[in-house]
C-alpha positions in Angstrom: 105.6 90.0 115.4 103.5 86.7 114.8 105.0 84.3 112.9 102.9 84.4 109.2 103.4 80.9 108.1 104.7 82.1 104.6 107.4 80.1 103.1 110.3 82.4 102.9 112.4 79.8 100.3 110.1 80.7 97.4 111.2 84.5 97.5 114.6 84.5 96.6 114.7 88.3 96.6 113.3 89.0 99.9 116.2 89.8 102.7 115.9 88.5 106.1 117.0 91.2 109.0 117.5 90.8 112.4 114.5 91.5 114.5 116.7 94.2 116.6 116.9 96.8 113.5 115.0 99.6 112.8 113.6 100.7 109.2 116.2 103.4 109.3 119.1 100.9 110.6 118.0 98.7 107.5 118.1 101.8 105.0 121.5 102.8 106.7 122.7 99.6 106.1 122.0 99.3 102.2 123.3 102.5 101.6 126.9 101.6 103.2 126.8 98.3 101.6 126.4 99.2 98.1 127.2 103.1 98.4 124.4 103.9 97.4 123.3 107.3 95.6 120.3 106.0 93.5 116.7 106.5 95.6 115.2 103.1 96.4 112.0 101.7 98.8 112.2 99.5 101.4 108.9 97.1 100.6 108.3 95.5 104.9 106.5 92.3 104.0 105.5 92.1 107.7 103.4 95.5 107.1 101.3 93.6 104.0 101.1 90.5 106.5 99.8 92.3 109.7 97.4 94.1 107.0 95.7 90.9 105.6 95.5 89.7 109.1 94.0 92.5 110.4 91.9 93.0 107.4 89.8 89.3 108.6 90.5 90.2 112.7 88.3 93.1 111.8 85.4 92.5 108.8 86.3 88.4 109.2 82.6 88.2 106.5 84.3 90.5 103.7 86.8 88.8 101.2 89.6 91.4 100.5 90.6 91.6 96.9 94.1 93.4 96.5 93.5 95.6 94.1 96.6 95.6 91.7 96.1 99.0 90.1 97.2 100.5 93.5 100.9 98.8 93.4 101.7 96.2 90.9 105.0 95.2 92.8 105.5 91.6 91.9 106.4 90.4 95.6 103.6 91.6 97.2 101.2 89.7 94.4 103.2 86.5 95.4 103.0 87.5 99.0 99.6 87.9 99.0 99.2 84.5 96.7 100.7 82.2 99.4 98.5 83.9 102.1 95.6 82.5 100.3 94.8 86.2 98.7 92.0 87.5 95.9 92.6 89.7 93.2 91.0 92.8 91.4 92.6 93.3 88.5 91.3 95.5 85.4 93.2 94.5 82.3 94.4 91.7 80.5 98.1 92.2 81.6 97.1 92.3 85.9 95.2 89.6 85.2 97.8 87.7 83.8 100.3 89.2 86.2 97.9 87.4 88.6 98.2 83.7 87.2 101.6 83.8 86.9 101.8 84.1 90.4 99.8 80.4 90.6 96.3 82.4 91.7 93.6 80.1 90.5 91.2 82.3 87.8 88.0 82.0 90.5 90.1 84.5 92.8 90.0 87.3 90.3 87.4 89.7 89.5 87.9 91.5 86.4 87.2 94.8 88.0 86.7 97.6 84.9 83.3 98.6 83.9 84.6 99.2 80.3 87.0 96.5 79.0 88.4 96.3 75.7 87.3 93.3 73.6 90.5 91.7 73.5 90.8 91.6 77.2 87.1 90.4 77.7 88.3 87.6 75.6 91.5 87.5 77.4 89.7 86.8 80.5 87.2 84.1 78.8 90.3 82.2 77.7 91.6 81.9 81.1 88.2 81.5 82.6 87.6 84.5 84.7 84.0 84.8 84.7 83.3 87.5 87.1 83.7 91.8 85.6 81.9 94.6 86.2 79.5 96.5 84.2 77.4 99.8 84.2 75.7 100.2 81.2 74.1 98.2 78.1 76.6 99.1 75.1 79.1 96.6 78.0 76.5 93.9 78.2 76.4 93.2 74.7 80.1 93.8 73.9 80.5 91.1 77.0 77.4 88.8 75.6 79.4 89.2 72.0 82.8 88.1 73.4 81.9 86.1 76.6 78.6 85.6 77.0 79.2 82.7 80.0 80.2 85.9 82.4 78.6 86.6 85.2 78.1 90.4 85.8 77.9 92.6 88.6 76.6 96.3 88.4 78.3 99.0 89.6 76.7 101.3 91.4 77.4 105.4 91.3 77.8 106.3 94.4 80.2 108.7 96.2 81.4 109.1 99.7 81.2 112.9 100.8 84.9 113.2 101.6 86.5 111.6 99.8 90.1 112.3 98.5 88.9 111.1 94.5 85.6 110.4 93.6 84.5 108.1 91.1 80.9 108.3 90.0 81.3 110.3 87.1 83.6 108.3 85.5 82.0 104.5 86.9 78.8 103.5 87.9 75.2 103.8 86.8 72.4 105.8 89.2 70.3 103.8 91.6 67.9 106.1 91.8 67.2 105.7 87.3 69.3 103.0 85.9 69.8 99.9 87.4 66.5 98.4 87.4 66.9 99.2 83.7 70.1 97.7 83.7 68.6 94.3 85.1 65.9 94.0 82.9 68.4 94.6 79.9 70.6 92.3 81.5 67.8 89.5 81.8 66.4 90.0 78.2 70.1 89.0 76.4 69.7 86.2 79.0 72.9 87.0 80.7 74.3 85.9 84.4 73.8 88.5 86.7 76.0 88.1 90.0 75.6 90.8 91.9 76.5 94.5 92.8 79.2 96.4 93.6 79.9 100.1 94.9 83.2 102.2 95.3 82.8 105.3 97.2 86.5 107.0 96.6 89.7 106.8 97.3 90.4 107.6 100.2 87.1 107.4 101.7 86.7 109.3 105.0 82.9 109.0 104.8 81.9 106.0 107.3 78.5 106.0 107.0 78.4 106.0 103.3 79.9 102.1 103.9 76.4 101.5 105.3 74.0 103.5 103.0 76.1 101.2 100.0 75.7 98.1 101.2 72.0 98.1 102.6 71.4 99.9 98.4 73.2 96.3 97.4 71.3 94.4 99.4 68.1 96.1 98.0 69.1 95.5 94.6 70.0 91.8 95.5 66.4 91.0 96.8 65.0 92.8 93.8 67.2 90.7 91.2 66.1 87.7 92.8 62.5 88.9 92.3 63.4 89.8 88.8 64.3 86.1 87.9 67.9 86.1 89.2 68.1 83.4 91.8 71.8 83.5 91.5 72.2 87.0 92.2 74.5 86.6 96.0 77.1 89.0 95.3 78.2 92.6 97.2 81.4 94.1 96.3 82.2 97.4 98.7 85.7 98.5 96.4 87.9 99.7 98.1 89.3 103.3 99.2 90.3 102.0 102.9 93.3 103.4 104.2 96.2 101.2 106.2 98.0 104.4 107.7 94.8 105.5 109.7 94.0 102.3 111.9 91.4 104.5 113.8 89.9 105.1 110.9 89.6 102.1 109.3 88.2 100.8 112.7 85.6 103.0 112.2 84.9 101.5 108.7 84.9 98.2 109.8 82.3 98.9 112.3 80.1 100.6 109.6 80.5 97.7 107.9 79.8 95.2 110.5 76.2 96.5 111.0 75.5 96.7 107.6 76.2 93.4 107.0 73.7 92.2 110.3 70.7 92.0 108.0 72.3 90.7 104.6 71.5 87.3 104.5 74.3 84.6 104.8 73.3 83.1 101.4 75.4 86.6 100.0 79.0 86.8 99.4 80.6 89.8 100.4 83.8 90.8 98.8 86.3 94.1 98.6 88.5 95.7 96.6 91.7 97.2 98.6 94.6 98.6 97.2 96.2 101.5 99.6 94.9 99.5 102.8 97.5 96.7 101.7 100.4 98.8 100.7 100.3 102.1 102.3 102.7 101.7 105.3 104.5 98.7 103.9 106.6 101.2 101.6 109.2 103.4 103.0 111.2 105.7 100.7 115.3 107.1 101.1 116.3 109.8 98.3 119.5 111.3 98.6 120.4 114.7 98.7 122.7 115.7 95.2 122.6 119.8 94.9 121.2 122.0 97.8 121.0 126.3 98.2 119.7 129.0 100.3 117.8 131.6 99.0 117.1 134.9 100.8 113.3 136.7 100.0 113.6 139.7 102.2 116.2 138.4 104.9 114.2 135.3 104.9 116.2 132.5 104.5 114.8 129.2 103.1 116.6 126.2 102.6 116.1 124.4 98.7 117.4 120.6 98.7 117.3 118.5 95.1 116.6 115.1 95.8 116.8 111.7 93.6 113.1 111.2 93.3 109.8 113.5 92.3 106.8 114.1 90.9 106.9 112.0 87.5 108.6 109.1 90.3 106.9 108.5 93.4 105.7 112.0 94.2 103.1 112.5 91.5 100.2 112.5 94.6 101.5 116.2 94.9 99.4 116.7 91.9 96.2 115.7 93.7 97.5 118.0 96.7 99.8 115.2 98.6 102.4 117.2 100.9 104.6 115.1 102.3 107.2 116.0 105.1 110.6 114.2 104.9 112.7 112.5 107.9 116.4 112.9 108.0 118.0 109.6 107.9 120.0 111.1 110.4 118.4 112.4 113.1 120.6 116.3 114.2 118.2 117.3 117.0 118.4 121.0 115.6 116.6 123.7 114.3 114.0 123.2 111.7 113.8 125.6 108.9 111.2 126.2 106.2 112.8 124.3 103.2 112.1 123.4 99.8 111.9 120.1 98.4 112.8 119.4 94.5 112.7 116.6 92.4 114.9 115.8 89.8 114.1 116.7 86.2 114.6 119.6 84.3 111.0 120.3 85.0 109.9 123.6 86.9 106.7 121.8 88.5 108.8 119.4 90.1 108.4 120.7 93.2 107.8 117.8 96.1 107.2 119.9 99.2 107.4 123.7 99.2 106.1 124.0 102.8 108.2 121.5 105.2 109.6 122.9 108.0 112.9 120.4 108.5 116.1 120.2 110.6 119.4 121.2 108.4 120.7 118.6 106.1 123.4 118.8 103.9 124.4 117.5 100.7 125.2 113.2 100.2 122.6 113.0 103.1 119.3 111.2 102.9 115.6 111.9 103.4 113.1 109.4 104.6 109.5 109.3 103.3 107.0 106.7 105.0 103.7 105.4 103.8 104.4 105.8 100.6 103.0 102.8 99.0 99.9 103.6 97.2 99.9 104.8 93.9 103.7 105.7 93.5 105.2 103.0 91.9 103.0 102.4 89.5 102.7 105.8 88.1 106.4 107.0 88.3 107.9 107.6 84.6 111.6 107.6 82.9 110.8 110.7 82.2 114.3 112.7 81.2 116.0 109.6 81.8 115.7 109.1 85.5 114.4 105.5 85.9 112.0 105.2 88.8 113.4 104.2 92.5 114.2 100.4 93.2 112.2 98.1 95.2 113.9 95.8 97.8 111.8 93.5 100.0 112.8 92.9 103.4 111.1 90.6 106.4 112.8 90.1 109.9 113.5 86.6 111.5 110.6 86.7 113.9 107.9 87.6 111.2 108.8 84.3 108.9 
């Protein structure tokens, strides 16, 4: 891999392996070393490197801003923090997460449409200006507790395919609100920014990139009519994914000719979170209690794992199935198994559909892409503490 210029001496807890091993010769190796039982990620730096690289190879006018909601993991902040990186965060405590890693306060943007006063003041004490709105009860709570912030509107708009939409929850209509919004925004003589959009997570809809952005630009132009000469802002959210590069191609090119007739006077500025993370997280839970049951003379195979759905499974919820690798690799017959979390829970069910080869209890399963959204929602829930995070980098990629 090209070398990323990052300082490897300030990350104490990062290991360095040789270029030669494999993910799975890296897992092997922690588990013999520490005899390991407890479930625990691998975190590849190199995968969050190649992704901010990528990110400006591809969109080189769009700003990422890692979204933090999406995996707080307090390397990957630092990571990004020495690669120059922006920040969404979208409470007092990310946003202070944030500084701590040195991130100067005009590469945040308080992201959260509805803030709590405390954190609105939060943010004025540490002087970052720029937060979201979509509606007039947040422009006067704002003009109450900060009223030097500049705001940016979200928009309500959805991608058709998406796996979570958004607009019900964030976002005021185009079509009936936002000119209203302006013109309350302009009477409490407030600083307007700019506009933003997030189309859902994960966003499969490409051309909905395009429709967004030309609505922004729309709404910029009519701002600046409105009195709002500083209005220069477009925020496209996120919802990108980092496991599909094909698809996120496809986005970028969306993006690229929306952005042809946006004038260069306009900053234009994202919100990733799974894009960063996705494939930089690699999961190895171990196999404690396993049995066969027999429906009919059909056998299927039920393994209990280390990890689940209140750890870093709970995307089964939202309809997630994920297929496990065996950490080593039999070359037999795959069989319809059962996967099961831990807790005494009956829902715990992590995969009821995979067909896998035969494993055995004290072996390990291997889950990829699992960065977005698992370790910041996993739980202790009936004492199990969630899975470990260890950081590694190889030699050539420092």
């Amino acid at each position: 891999m090209e070398k990323s210029n990052l300082d490897i001496n300030i990350f104490n807890n990062i290991t360095v392996y040789d270029d030669n091993l494999s993910d799975f010769d890296i897992i092997r190796s922690i588990i013999e070393k520490n005899n390991q039982e407890d479930a625990f990620y691998i975190l590849n730096i190199e995968e969050i490197i190649k992704q901010h690289k990528k990110w400006f190879s591809m969109i080189p006018r769009v700003f990422p801003h890692y979204a933090i909601k999406c995996n707080p993991d307090n390397t990957i902040i630092r990571v990004l923090a020495a690669l120059n990186g922006k920040f969404d965060c979208a409470t007092k405590q990310e946003i202070k997460q944030v500084l701590e890693a040195g991130v100067k306060n005009d590469r945040i943007i308080f992201a959260n449409p509805n803030k709590l006063p405390s954190h609105i003041k939060y943010a004025k004490k540490v002087g970052v200006s720029t937060m979201t709105i979509d509606n007039a009860a947040e422009v006067l709570k704002i003009k109450e507790h900060y009223p030097d912030a500049k705001l940016v509107i979200r928009l309500a708009i959805d991608g058709k395919s998406c796996g979570m939409k958004f607009s019900e929850k964030f976002g005021c209509k185009p079509t009936t609100d936002v000119v209203k919004l302006i013109n309350f925004i302009k009477k409490y003589e407030m600083y307007l920014r700019g506009f933003s959009f997030h189309l859902g997570s994960p966003c499969y809809d490409i051309d909905a990139f395009y429709y967004a952005i030309k609505l922004c630009n729309k709404f910029i132009q009519t701002a600046r009519d409105m009195g709002f000469d500083e209005a220069n802002l477009i925020d496209i959210g996120g919802g990108m994914t980092g496991e599909d590069h094909d698809l996120f191609e496809k986005v970028a090119k969306s993006v690229n000719a929306a952005l042809i007739d946006v004038d260069s006077s306009i900053e234009i500025i994202s919100e990733p979170g799974r894009y960063y993370v996705e494939t930089a997280f690699t999961l190895a839970t171990y196999i404690h209690s396993k049995k066969i049951k027999d429906d009919d003379g059909k056998l299927t195979r039920h393994y209990y794992i280390n990890d689940g759905i209140f750890g870093s499974f709970i995307d089964k919820l939202y309809g997630v199935e994920r297929t496990p690798l065996p950490l080593l690799k039999t070359n037999g017959k795959k069989y319809k198994s059962v996967v099961w979390g831990q807790t005494c829970d009956s829902s715990d069910c992590v995969t009821s559909e995979a067909m896998i080869e035969e494993l055995a209890i004290g072996q390990w399963m291997i889950w990829k892409n699992v960065g977005s959204y698992t370790v910041c929602l996993a739980s202790n829930f009936n004492g199990f503490l969630p899975s470990a995070v260890l950081p590694i980098i190889r030699e050539s990629a420092m």
